[in-house]
C-alpha positions, 0 to 999 in steps of 0.5 A: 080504209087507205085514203087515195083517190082513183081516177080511170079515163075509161072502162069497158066491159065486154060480158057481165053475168051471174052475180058480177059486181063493177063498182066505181067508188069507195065500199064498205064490203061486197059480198057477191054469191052465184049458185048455178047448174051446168047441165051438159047434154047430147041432144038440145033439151031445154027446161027451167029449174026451179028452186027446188032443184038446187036442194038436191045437190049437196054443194049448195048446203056445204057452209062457206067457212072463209079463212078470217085471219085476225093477226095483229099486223101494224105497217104503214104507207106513204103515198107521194100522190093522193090520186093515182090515174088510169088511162083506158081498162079493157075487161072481156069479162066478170062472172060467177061473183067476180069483182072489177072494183076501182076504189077502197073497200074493207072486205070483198067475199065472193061465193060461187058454186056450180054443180056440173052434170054431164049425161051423154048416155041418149 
C-alpha cells in the first residue's frame, strides 16, 4: 500500500443506504454487496419479502465474475509531501454498495443488483 497520510477538516454525509460503506482510515479490501427489489406499482400496496423472493429472479444467481487484471506493471511515485489535506467533503449521497473511503486500501469490489418489476395493469 502507497504510505501517505490523509487529513480531512470535515465530512458530511447527507444519506447513507443499502450496503454503503464510509471508511476513514487505512483497508485491507472492502467487499460492499446490495441485493434489492424495486417494485414499482399503480396503487400503494406494501408487503415485506421475504428471502425466498429473491430465489425467483435469475439476476441474484448470475455469478460476479470481475475482471483480475494481473499484468506485471512496475512504476513508481515520489510524493514531496507524506499528507495531503482536505478542508470540508460534501456527499449528498452513498448507496447500493457504493464507497466514500478517505485513506489506502488494496482492493475495493462492490456488487449490486437490483431487480426492477414495473405493474400498472391494476
Amino acid at each position: 500500500m502507497l504510505g501517505r497520510t490523509v487529513s480531512v477538516g470535515s465530512l458530511k454525509v447527507f444519506s447513507l443506504s443499502q450496503s454503503a460503506i464510509v471508511q476513514i482510515g487505512d483497508s485491507k479490501q472492502i467487499t460492499p454487496t446490495s441485493r434489492a427489489i424495486a417494485v414499482q406499482q399503480k396503487s400503494s400496496n406494501f408487503t415485506k419479502l421475504s428471502t425466498e423472493e429473491f430465489e425467483k429472479y435469475e439476476v441474484f444467481h448470475l455469478k460476479n465474475n470481475p475482471q483480475i487484471i494481473d499484468d506485471n506493471i512496475f512504476f513508481s511515485t515520489f510524493h514531496e509531501h507524506p499528507c495531503f489535506s482536505v478542508n470540508c467533503i460534501q456527499i449528498k449521497g452513498i448507496v447500493a454498495a457504493g464507497v466514500f473511503h478517505a485513506g489506502n486500501t488494496e482492493c475495493i469490489i462492490s456488487d449490486s443488483r437490483v431487480k426492477h418489476i414495473r405493474d400498472f395493469s391494476r
